[in-house]
Structures are given as structure tokens and as C-alpha cells.
C-alpha positions in Angstrom: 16.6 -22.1 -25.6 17.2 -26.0 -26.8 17.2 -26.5 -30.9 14.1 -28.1 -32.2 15.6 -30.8 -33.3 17.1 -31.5 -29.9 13.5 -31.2 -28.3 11.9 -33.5 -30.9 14.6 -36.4 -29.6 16.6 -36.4 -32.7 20.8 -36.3 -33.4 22.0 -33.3 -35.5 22.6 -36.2 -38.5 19.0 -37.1 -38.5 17.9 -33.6 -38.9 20.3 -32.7 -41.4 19.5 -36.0 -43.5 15.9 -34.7 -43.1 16.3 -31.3 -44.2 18.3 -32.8 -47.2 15.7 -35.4 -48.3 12.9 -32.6 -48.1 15.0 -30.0 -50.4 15.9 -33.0 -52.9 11.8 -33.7 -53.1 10.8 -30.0 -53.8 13.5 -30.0 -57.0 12.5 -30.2 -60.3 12.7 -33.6 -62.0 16.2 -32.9 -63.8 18.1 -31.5 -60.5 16.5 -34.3 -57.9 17.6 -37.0 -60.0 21.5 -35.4 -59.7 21.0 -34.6 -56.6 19.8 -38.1 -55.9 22.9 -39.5 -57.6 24.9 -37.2 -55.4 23.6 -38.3 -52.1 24.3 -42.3 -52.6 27.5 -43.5 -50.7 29.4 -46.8 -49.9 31.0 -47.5 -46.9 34.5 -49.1 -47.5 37.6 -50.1 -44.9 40.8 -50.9 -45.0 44.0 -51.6 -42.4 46.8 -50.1 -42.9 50.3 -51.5 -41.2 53.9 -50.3 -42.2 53.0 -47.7 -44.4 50.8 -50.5 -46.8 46.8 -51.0 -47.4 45.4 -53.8 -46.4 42.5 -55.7 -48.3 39.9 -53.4 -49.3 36.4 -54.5 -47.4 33.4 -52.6 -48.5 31.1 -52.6 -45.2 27.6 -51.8 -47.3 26.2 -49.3 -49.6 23.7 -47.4 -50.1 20.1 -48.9 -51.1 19.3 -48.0 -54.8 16.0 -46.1 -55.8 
């Protein structure tokens, strides 16, 4: 028996992001806007050689609501 979300064409991280937007829409007003804030993220990168960071390079962000 294949998952649904396998049949539907979809990667595990698409379902789950899914799933997540749909139980952030059915919270009251007070907990979606925290879990809103929550679910934002940045994408940073750094090199690291002999044991020292490198330049910090942030790669993108999030779009804000």
C-alpha cells in the first residue's frame, strides 16, 4: 500500500509543509499569529577552514506576510 502523498506525486516535505500550513489556518487568531512567527526561517552559509568561520552569506529568507 503506497502513502497518499506518494500517489498524489508529492515529496514527504511538501506534504508535511501542507499539513502545517492547514493546522496554522484552523488556529485562533492569537496562536496562528505565533505560530506564523515560528514558521519563518533564513537560510545562511558559511565556510569553514582551519578550525575558523568564514564570511557569513545569508542565501534568502523567508517572504514576510
Amino acid at each position: 500500500m503506497a502513502f497518499a502523498w506518494k500517489q498524489a506525486g508529492m515529496s514527504y516535505n511538501k506534504y508535511l509543509s501542507i499539513a502545517a500550513q492547514a493546522i496554522r489556518k484552523s488556529l485562533k487568531e492569537q496562536a496562528r499569529a505565533t505560530a506564523e512567527r515560528r514558521s519563518q526561517m533564513e537560510l545562511k552559509y558559511s565556510r569553514w577552514e582551519n578550525g575558523k568561520q568564514g564570511e557569513v552569506k545569508f542565501l534568502g529568507t523567508a517572504p514576510q506576510a
